[in-house]
C-alpha positions in Angstrom: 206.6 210.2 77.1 204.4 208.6 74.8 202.6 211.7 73.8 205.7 213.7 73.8 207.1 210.8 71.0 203.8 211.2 69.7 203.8 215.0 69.0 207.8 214.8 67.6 205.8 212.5 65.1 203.0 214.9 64.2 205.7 217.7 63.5 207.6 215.8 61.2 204.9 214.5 58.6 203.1 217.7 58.1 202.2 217.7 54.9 203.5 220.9 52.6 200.6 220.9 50.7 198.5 222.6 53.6 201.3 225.0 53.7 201.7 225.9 49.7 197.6 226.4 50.1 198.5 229.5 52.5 198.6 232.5 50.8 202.0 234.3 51.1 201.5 238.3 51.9 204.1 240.6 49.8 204.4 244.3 50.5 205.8 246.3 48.0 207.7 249.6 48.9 208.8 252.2 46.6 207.8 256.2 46.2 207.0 256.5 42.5 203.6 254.4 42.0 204.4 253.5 38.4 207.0 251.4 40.0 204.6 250.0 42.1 201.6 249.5 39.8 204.5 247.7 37.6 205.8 245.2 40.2 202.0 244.4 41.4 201.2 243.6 38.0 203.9 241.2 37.3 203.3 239.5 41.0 199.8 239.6 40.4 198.9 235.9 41.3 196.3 234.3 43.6 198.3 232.8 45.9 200.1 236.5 46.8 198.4 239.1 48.7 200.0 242.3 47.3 200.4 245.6 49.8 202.1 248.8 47.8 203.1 251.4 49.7 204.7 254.4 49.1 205.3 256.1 52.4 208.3 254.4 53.8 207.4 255.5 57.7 203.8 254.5 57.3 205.3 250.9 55.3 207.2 250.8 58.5 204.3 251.2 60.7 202.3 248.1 59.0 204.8 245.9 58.6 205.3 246.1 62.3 201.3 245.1 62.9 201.3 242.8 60.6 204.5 241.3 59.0 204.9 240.1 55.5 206.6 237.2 53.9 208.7 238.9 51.7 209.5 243.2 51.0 210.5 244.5 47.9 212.2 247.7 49.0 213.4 250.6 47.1 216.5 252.4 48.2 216.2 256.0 47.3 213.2 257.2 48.8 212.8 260.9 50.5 211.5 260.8 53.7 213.5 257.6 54.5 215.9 255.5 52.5 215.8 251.6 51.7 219.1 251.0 53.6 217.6 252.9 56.7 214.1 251.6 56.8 215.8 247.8 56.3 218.3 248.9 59.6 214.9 249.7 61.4 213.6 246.4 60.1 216.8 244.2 61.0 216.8 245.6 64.2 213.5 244.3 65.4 213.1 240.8 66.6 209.6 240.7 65.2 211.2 241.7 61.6 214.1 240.7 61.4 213.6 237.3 59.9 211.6 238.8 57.0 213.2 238.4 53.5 214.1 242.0 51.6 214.9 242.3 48.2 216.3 245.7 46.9 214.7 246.9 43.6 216.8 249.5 42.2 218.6 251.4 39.4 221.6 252.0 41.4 224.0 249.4 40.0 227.0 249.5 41.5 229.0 247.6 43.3 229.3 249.5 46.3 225.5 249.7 47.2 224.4 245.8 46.4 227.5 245.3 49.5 225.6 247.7 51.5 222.5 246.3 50.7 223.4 242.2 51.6 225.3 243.7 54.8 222.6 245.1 56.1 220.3 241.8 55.8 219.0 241.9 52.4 218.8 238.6 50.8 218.8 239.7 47.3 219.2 242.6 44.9 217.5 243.8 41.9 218.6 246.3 39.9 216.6 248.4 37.1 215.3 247.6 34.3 214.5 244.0 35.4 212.7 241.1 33.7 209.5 240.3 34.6 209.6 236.5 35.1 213.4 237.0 36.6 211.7 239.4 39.6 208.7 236.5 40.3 211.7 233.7 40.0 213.3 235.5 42.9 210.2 236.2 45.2 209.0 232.6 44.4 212.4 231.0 46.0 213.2 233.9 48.5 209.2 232.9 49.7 209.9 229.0 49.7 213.3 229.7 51.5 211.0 231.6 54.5 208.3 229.4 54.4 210.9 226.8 54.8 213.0 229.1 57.7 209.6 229.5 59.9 209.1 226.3 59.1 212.2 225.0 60.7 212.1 227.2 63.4 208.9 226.5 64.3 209.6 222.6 64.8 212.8 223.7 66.4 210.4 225.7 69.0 208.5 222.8 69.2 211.5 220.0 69.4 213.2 222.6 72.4 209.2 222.6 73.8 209.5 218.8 73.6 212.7 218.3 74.8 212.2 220.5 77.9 208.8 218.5 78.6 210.8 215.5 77.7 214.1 216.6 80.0 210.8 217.6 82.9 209.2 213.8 82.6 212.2 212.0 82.8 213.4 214.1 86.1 209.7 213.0 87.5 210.3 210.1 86.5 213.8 210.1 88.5 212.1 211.3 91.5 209.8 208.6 91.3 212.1 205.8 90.9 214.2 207.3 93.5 210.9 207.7 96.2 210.2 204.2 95.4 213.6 202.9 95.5 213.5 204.5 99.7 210.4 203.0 100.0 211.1 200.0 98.6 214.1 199.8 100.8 212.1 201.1 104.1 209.6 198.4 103.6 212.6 195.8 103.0 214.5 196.6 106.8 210.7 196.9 108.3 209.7 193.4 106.6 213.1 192.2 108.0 212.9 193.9 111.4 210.0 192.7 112.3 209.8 190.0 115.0 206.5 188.5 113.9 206.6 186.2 110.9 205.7 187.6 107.6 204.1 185.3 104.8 203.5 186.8 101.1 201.1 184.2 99.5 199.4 184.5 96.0 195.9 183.8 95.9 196.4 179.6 95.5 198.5 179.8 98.9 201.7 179.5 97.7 204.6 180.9 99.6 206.3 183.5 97.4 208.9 185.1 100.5 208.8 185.2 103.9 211.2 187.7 106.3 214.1 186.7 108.8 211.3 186.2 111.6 209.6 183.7 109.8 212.7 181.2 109.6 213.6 181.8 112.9 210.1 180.8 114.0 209.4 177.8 111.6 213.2 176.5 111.4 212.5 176.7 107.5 215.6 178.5 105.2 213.9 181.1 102.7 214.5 179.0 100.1 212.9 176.3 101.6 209.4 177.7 102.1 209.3 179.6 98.7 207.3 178.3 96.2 206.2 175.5 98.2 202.7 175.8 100.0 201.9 176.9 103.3 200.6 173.2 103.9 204.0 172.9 105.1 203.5 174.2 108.3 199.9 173.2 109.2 199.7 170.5 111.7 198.1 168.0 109.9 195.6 168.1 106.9 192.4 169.1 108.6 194.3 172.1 110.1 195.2 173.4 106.6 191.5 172.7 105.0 190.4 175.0 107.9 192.8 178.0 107.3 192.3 177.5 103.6 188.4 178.6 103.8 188.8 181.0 105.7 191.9 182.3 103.8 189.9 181.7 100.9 186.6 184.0 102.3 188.7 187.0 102.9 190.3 186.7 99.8 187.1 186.6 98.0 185.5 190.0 100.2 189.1 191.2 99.9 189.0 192.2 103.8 191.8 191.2 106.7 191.2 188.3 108.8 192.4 187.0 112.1 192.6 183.8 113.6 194.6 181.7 116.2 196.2 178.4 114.9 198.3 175.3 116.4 200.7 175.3 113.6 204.1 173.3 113.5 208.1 174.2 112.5 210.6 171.9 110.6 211.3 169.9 113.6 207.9 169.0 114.2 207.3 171.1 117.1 203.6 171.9 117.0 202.8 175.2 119.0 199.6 178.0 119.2 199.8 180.8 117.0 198.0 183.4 115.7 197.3 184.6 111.8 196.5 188.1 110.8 195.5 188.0 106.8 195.8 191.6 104.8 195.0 191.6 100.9 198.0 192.5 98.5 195.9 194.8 96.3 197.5 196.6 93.0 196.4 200.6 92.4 193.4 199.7 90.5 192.3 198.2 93.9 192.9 194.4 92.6 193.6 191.5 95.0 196.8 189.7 93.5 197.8 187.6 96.9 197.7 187.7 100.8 200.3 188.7 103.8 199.7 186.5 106.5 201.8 187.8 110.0 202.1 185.1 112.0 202.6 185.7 116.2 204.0 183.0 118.6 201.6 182.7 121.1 203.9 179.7 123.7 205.1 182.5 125.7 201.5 184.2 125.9 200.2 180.5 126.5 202.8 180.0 129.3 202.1 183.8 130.7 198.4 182.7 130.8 199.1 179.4 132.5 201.3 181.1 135.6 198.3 183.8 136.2 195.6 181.0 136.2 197.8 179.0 138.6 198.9 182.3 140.6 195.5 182.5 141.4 194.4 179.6 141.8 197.7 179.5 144.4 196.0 182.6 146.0 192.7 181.2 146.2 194.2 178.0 147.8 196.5 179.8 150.6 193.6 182.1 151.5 191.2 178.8 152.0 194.2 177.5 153.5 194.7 179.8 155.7 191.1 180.1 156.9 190.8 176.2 157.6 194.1 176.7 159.6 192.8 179.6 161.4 189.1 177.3 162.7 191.3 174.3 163.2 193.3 175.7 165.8 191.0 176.3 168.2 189.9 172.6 168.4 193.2 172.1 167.9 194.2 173.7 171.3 191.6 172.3 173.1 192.3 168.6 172.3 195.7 169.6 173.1 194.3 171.1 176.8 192.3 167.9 177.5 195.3 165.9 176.6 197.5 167.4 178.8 195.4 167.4 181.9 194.4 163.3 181.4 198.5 162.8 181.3 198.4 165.1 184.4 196.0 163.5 186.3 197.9 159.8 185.5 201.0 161.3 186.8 199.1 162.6 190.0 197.5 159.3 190.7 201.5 157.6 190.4 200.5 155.5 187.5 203.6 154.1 185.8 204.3 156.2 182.5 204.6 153.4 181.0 201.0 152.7 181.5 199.1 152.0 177.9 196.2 154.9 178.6 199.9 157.3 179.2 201.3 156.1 175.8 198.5 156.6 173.8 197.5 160.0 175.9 201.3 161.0 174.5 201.3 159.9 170.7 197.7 161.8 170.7 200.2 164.5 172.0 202.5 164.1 169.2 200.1 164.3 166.4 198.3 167.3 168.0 201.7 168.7 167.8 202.1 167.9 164.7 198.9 169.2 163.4 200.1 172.4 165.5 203.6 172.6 163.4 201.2 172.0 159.7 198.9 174.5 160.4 201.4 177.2 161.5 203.7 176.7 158.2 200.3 177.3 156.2 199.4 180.4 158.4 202.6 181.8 157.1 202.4 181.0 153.7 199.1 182.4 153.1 200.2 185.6 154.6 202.4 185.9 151.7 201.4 187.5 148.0 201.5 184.4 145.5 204.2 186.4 143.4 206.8 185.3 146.3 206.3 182.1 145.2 206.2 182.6 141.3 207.5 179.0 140.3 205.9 176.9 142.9 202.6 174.6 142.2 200.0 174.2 145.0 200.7 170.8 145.3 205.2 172.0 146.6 203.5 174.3 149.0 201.4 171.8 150.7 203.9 169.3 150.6 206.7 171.7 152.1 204.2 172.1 154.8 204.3 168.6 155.7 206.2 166.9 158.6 209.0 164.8 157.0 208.4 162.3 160.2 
């Protein structure tokens, strides 16, 4: 649009000087060539290229290849009249513009009408005055110059105008593909269930997206302008992030890192920062978008998988002690039994204090019997059955409550 200002400019301080310096090209038409030795003699000047003709069909011809500024046209002429030859002239677009001036000694009223309604733009009639003849062609040349002169700035204006009227519907279609992207990116930043930080390159928060004030407990408000300090754990924390910030910044590459990092309540908890550069067109760095993640739940989902297998690991060594202690197990359990038998064979009083012993053994064996079976059935189970127990509820629900 500049340029196109620019050029409007250019048109409108040519200077006339440059045009004057051009020389103006007359043609003369007329069939007697005393007339035309005459009228070249009296228009003899250097800034005029004369052409006399005195064939009106072959004048026809070359002012068709090459048009004048001006013709002088006779009207009573054999092989074609003045009136005719400035018909065939008015009805070309190539000459119809041209200035004619009829020279001749027909002098009445009815032919200088004819002669202006066909298109002439003056009429002289015989005998004529020398300087009177060069008056006329001097401001019938300055009114042409001046006629291409404005249309040729109008062509250029409409050129401009069109280029003009072309930009500025460009320049629509670019404000309205960046208004849709501007207004994609705005529901994606908002969508987005990650936090979104925009930083300038000193670390300052300049806006942040729904996410991030759900995650922090911060209004938007709140955490513009202010610096992203705010939600480092404690000083040390920040000095960390700051460098490395600070590094990718200076490489202008993205960075990622995992941080304990803390909302407005105080509540520290893990997250994790990915760092991308804000870069202009011309490629240069003016700030940061940090997109920060919540890592608790990914924290807790760890923690249950390291404790479902260690559960796993436990219940299949538990169930493998269970499995050799049974035997021994059943065999105290056999010698038990036959000692009480053989004190009940002998009629020894059952209240005898080898009997009472013989039958608390009896009762613990049992009891060992009852511990190892619950953990025999437990470990035949997949540890999801059990997805909120500890190892230490499982051992304990194996226990006697006695």
């Amino acid at each position: 649009m500049v340029n196109t200002i620019s050029n409007i400019d250019n048109i409108f301080s040519m200077d006339n000087g440059v045009e004057k310096a051009e020389k103006s090209n007359i043609v003369l038409i007329d069939d007697l060539p005393a007339n035309l030795r005459l009228l070249t003699g009296i228009l003899a000047n250097p800034n005029y290229i004369i052409r006399a003709m005195s064939d009106p069909l072959v004048a026809l011809s070359s002012i068709k290849t090459d048009p004048p500024d001006i013709i002088l046209l006779d009207i009573m002429m054999p092989t074609m009249s003045g009136y005719d030859l400035c018909s065939c002239l008015k009805a070309d677009s190539v000459t119809k513009d041209i200035p004619i001036i009829f020279i001749t000694a027909r002098d009445n009223i009815e032919d200088k009408v004819k002669g202006f309604s066909l298109g002439a733009v003056d009429y002289i009639t015989k005998p004529f005055l020398s300087d009177d003849v060069i008056a006329r062609v001097q401001i019938h040349l300055k009114m042409y110059s001046l006629q291409k002169n404005l249309q040729r700035r109008t062509e250029v204006i409409e050129s401009l105008n069109r280029q003009l009227e072309s930009e500025n519907r460009q320049r629509r279609q670019v404000e309205e593909t960046l208004r849709e992207t501007s207004l994609w990116l705005t529901s994606v930043f908002n969508a987005l269930e990650e936090a979104v930080i925009i930083l300038n390159p000193d670390r300052v928060i300049m806006d942040v997206n729904p996410a991030a004030e759900k995650i922090f407990g911060y209004t938007r408000n709140e955490m513009r302008k202010q610096s992203c300090e705010m939600i480092h754990v404690d000083l040390a924390h920040y000095i960390e992030f700051r460098n490395k910030a600070s590094q990718a910044f200076e490489r202008g590459e993205a960075a990622s890192f995992e941080y304990r990092v803390k909302r407005k309540d105080g509540t520290i908890f893990s997250s994790e920062h990915s760092i991308s550069m804000l870069k202009t067109s011309t490629q240069k760095t003016i700030g940061m978008v940090s997109v920060v993640r919540d890592l608790t739940e990914k924290k807790q989902a760890q923690e249950k998988f390291l404790e479902s297998e260690r559960l796993k690991t436990v219940l299949e060594i538990a169930g493998t002690v269970c499995h050799e202690l049974n035997q021994p197990l059943m065999s105290i359990s056999g010698y038990t039994e036959l000692a009480m038998m053989d004190i009940s064979s002998n009629k020894i009083n059952n209240n005898n204090s080898v009997y009472v012993k013989l039958q608390k053994i009896m009762q613990q064996i049992e009891r060992m019997a009852g511990i190892t079976k619950r953990l025999m059935r437990i470990s035949r189970y997949e540890t999801k059955d059990y997805p909120d127990c500890k190892i230490v509820d499982l051992i304990k629900s194996s226990e006697d409550k006695h």
